[in-house]
Rosetta silent file (secondary structure, phi, psi, omega in degrees, C-alpha in Angstrom):
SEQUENCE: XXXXXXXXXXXXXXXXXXXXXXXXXXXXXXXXXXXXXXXXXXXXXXXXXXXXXXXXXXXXXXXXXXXXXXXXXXXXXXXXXXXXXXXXXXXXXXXXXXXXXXXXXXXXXXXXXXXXXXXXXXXXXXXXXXXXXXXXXXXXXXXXXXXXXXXXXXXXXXXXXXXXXXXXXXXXXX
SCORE:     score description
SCORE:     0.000 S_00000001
   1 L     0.000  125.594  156.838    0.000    0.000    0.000 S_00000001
   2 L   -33.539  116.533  139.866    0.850    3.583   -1.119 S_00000001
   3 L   -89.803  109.746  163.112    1.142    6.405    1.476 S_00000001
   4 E   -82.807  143.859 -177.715    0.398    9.828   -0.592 S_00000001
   5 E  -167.820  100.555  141.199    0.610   12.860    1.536 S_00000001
   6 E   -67.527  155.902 -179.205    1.366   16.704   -0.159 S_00000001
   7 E  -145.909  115.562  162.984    1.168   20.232    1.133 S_00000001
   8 E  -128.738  156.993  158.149    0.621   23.493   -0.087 S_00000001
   9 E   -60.749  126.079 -178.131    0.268   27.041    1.351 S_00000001
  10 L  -128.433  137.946  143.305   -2.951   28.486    1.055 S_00000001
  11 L    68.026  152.584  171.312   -4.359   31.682    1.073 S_00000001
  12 E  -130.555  171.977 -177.135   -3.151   34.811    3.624 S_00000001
  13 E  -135.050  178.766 -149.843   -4.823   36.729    6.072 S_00000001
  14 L  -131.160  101.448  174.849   -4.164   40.589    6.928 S_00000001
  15 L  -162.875  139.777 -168.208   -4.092   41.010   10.739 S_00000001
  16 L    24.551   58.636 -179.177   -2.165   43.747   12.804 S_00000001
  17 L    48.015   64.455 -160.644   -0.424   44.685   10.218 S_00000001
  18 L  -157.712  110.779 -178.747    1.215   41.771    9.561 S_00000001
  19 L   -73.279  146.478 -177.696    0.869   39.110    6.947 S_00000001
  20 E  -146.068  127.896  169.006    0.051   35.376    7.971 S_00000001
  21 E   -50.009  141.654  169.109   -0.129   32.330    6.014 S_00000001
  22 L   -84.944    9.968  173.499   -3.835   31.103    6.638 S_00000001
  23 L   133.527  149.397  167.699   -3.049   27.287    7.063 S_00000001
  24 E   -86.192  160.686  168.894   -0.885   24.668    5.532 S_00000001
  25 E  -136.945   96.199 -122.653   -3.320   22.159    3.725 S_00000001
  26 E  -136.458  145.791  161.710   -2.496   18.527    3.358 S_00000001
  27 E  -114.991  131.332 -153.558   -3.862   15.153    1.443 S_00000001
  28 E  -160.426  131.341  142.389   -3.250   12.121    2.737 S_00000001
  29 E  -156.090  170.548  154.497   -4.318    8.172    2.007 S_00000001
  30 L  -121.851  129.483 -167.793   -3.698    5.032    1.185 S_00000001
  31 L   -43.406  139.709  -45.067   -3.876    3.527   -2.298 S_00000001
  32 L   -99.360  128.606 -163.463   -6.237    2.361   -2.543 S_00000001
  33 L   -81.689  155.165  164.226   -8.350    4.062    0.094 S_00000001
  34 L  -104.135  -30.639  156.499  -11.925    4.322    0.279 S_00000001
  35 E  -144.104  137.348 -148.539  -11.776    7.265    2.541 S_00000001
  36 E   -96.966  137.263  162.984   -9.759   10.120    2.084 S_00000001
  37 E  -138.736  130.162 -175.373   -8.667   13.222    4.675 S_00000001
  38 E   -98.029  143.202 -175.468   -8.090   16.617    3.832 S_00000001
  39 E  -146.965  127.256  171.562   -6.244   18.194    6.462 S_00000001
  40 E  -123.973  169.688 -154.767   -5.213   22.733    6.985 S_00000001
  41 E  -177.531  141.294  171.493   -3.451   23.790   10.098 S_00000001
  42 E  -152.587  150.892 -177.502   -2.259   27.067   11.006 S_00000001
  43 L  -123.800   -6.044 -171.920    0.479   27.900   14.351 S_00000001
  44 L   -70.004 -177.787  165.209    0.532   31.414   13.899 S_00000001
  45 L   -93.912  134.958  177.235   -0.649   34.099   16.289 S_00000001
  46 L  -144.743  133.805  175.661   -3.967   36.596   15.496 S_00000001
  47 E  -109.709  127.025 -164.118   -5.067   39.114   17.712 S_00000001
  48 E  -116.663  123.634 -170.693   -8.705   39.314   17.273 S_00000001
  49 E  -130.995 -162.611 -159.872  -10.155   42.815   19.048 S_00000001
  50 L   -87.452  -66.761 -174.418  -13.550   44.909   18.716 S_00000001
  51 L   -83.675   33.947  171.029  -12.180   47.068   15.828 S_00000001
  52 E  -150.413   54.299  162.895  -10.546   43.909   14.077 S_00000001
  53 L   -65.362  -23.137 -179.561  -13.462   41.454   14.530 S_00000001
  54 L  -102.333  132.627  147.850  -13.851   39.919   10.958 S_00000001
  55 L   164.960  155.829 -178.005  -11.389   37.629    9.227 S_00000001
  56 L   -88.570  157.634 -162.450  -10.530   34.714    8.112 S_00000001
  57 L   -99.090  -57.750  175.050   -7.983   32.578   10.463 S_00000001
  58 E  -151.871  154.179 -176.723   -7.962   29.226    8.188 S_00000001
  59 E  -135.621  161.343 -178.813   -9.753   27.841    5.266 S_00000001
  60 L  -127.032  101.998 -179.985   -9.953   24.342    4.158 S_00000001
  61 L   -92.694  131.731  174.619  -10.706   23.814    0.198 S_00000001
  62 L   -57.416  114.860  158.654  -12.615   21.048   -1.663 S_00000001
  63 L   -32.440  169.382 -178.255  -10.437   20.327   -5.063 S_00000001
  64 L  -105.688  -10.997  178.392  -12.894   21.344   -7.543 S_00000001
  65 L   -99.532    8.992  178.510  -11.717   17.351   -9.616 S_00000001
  66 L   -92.642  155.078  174.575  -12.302   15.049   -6.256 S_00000001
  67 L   -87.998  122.311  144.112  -14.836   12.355   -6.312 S_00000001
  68 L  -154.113 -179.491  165.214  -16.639   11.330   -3.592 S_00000001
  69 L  -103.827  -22.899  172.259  -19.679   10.179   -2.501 S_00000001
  70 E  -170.380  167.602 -176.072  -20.593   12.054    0.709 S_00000001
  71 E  -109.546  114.579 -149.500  -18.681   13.551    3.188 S_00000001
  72 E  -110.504    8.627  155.282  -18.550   11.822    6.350 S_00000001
  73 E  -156.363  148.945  167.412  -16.911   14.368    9.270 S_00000001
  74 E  -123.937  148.681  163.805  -15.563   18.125    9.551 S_00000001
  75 L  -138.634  150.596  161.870  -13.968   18.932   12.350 S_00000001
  76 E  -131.565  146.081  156.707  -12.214   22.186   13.665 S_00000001
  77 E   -69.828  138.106  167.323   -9.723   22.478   16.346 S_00000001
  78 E  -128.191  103.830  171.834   -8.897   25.318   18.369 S_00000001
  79 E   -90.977  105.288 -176.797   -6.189   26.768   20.677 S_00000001
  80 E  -177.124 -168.803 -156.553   -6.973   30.119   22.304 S_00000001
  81 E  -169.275  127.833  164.423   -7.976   32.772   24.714 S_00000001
  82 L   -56.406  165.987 -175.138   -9.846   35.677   25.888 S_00000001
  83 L   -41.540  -21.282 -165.895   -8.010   39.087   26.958 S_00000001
  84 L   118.815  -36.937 -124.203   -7.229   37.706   30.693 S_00000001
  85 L  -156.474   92.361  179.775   -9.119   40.070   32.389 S_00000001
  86 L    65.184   75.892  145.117  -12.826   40.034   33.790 S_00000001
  87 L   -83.784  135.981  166.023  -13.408   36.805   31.557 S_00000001
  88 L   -98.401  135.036  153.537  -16.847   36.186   30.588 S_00000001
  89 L   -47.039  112.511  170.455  -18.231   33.199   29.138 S_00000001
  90 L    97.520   -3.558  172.022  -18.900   33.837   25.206 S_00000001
  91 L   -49.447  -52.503 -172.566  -16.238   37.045   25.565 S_00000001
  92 E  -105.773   96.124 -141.623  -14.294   34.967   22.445 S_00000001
  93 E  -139.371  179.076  158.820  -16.281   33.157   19.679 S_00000001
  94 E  -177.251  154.960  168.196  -15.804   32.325   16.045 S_00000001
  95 E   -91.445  163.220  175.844  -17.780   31.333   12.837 S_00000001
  96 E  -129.143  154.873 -158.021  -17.405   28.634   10.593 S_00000001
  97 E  -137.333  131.867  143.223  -18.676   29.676    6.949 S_00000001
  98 E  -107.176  161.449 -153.288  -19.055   27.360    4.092 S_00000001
  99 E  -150.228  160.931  144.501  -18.506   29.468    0.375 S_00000001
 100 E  -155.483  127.440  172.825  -18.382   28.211   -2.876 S_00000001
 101 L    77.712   -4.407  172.402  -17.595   31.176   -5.840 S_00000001
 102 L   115.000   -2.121  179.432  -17.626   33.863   -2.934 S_00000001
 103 E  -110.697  147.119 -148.682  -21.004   32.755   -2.227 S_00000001
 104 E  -107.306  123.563 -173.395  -21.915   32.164    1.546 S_00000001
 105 E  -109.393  -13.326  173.308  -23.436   29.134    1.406 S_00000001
 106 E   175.658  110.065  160.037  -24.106   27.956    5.413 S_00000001
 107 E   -62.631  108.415  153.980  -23.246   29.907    8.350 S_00000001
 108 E   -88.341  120.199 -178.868  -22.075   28.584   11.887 S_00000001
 109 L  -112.802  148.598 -177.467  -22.186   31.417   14.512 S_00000001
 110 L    41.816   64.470 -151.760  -20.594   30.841   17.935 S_00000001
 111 L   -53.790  -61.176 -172.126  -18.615   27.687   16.808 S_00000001
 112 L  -153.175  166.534  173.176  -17.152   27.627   20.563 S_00000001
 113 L  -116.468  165.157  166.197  -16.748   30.254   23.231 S_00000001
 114 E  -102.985  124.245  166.123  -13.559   31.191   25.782 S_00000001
 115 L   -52.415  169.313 -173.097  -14.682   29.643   29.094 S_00000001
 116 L  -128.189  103.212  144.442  -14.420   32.057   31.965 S_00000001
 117 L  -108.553  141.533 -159.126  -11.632   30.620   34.374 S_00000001
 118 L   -73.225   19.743 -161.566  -11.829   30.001   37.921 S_00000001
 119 L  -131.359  127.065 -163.423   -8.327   29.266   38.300 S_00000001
 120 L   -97.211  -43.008  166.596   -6.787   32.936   38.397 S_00000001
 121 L   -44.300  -91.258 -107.835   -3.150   31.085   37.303 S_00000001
 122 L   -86.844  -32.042  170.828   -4.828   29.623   33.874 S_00000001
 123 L   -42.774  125.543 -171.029   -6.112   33.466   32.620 S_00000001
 124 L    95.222  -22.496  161.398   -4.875   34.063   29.565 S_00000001
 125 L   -51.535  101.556 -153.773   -3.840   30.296   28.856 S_00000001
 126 L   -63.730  157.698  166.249   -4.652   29.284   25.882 S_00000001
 127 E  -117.476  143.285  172.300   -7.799   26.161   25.882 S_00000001
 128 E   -79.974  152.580  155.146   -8.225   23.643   23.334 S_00000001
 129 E  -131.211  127.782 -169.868  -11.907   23.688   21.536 S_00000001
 130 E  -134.886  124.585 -162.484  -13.046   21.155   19.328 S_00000001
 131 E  -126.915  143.528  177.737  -16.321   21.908   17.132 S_00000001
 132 L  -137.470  129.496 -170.265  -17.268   19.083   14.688 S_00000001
 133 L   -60.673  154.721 -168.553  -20.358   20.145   11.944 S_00000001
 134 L   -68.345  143.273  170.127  -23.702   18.766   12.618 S_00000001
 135 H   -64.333  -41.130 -165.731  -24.333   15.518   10.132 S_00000001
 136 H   -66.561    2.276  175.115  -27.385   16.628    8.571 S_00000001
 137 H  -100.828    6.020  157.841  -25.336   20.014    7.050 S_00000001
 138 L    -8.108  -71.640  172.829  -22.662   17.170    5.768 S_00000001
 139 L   -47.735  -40.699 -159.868  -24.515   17.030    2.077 S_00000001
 140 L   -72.285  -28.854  179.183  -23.770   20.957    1.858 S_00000001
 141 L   -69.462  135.876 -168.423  -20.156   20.386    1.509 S_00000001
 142 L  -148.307  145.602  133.805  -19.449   19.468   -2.563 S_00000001
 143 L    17.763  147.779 -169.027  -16.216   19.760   -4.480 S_00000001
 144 L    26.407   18.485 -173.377  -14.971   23.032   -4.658 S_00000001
 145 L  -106.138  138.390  173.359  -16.376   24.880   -1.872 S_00000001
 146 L   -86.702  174.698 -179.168  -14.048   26.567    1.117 S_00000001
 147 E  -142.656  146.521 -145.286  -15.121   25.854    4.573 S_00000001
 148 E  -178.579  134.807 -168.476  -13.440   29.218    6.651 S_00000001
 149 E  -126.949   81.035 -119.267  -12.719   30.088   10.290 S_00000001
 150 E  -137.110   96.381  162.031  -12.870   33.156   11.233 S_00000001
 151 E   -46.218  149.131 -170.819  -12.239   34.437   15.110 S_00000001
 152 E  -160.889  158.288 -176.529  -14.580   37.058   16.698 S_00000001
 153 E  -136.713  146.048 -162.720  -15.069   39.063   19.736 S_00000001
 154 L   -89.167  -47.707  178.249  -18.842   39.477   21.509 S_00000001
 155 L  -134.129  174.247  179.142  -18.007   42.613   23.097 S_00000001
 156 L   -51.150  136.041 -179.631  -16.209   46.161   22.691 S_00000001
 157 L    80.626   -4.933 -166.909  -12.604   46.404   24.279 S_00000001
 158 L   -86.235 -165.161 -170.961  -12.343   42.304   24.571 S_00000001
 159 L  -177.590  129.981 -168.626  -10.264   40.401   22.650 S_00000001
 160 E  -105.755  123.884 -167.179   -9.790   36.786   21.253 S_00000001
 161 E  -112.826  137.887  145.631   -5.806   35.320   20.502 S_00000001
 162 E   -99.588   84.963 -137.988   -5.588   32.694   18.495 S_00000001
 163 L   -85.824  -25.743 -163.835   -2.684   30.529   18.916 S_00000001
 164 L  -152.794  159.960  153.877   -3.543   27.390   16.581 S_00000001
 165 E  -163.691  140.395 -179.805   -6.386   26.123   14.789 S_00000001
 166 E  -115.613  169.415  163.811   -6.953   22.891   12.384 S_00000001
 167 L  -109.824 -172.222  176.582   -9.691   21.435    9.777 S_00000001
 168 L   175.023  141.378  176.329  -10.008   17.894    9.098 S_00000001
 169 E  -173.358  133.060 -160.496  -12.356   16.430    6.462 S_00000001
 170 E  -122.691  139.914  175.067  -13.186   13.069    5.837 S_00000001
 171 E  -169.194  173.669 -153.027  -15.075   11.210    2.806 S_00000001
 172 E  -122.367  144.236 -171.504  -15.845    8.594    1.067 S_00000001
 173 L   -70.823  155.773 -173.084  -14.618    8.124   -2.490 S_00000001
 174 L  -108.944    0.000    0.000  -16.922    7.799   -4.645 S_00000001
């Protein structure tokens, strides 16, 4: 059995004045597989604040030539943190968007939140979050459609860091 496994750089994002690759993106089975994972990852740092609330963090793209027959998990990872300071539960969110042509094709709003911790050492630590898409919105992902991850902050002065964040998408060939 084959192991195939490739990478390219995808896409950039524009955040405190400072350009950052949006995610590595990887393909990976074995010949021949029946189901295939797509995999983007990003390690940089994004400071997400009240007057920088919109953008994307990482995107994950469908080839617009893969086969399959349905898609059978999305997942996103996350590693991050509110400002530190008088955390609130829900201070630090993020959407997950699916697009195809620029067109927004199914929204997820408040993917995960930054917990408010009781532990006054852990403020400011980053926490993992792990959001996986519901099955029945599965079918909306097709071939050539982005899936995009894009930190947000709930209220004025607060502020969301992002230290890491991954995709993962799994399906069955068709």
């Amino acid at each position: 059995m084959l192991l195939v496994s490739f990478f390219l750089f995808i896409n950039t994002l524009f955040v405190s004045s400072t350009l950052i690759p949006t995610g590595r993106m990887s393909v990976s089975y074995e010949a021949p597989a029946k189901e295939i994972q797509i995999t983007s990852s990003s390690d940089k740092l994004a400071h997400y604040h009240s007057g920088n609330t919109k953008g994307e963090y990482l995107s994950i793209s469908i080839p617009e030539n893969v086969s399959f027959r349905k898609v059978l998990n999305v997942t996103l990872t996350v590693m991050s943190h509110d400002q530190g300071w008088y955390t609130h539960d829900g201070s630090s969110t993020a959407d997950v968007r699916i697009v195809h042509n620029g067109d927004e094709k199914k929204k997820f709003e408040g993917v995960y939140s930054n917990t408010k911790s009781t532990d006054e050492n852990l403020r400011g630590v980053p926490q993992k979050y792990t959001w996986t898409m519901p099955d029945a919105d599965l079918p909306t992902v097709q071939p050539g459609m982005k899936i995009t991850f894009e930190p947000r902050v709930q209220y004025e002065g607060w502020a969301n860091y992002v230290h890491s964040a991954s995709f993962s998408l799994w399906y069955k060939r068709a």
